[in-house]
N, C-alpha and C positions, 0 to 999 in steps of 0.2 A: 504494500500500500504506500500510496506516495504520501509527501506532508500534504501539500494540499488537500486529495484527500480525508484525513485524517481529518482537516481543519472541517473541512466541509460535512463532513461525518459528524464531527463534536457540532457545528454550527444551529445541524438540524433538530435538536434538543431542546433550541434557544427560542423564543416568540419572536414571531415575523419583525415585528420595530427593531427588534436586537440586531437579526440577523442583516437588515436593510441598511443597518447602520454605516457610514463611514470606517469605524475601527473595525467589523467585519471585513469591508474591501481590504485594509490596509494589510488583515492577518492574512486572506489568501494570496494578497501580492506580497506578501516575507513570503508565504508557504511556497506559492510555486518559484521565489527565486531561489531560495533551497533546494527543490527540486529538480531547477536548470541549471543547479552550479554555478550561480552568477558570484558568489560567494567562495571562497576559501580558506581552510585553517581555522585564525581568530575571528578575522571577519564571520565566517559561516557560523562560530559560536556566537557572535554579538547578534549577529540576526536570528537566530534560534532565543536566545535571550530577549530581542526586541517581540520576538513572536508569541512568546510564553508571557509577557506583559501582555501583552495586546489582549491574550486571551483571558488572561485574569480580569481582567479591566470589563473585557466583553463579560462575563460570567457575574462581574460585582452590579452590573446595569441590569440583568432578571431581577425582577419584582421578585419577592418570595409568596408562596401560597398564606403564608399568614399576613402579609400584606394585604392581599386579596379576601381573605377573609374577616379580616379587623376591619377592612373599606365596607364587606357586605353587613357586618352589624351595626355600623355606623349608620349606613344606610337604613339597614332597618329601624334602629333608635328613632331614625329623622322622622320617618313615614309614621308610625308612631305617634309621636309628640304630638306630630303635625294632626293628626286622626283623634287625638284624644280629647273629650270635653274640658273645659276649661274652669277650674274650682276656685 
């Protein structure tokens, strides 16, 4: 499996916003210059290092499920309130 792959593989995990992102582009153009040898030696570790950020960075930007779930009691709190006589 190539890096790119790889990348594209780990990407599809991610919600569409994520993956549309800007720092997605940027990981698969590290990934496939990895994979074309545009890089060598240190160089080819700094971009492997620059890529391994990138994807960290991509992974910190996923909502978490309890995010999502704290938004949906909130939510319901609101409709609620908003529903409830007034004493």
């Amino acid at each position: 499996m190539s890096v790119h792959e790889a990348v594209l593989h780990d990407l599809e995990s991610l919600p569409q916003s994520v993956r549309d992102s800007a720092l997605a582009v940027a990981a698969l153009s590290l990934a496939a210059g990895l994979d074309n040898g545009y890089a060598k030696g240190s160089e080819a570790a700094a971009v492997a290092r620059e890529l391994r950020n990138h994807m960290v960075d991509l992974l910190s930007n996923v909502p978490s499920q309890e995010d999502e779930v704290g938004q949906i009691v909130k939510n319901r709190a609101a409709r609620l309130a908003a529903n409830s006589p007034s004493t």
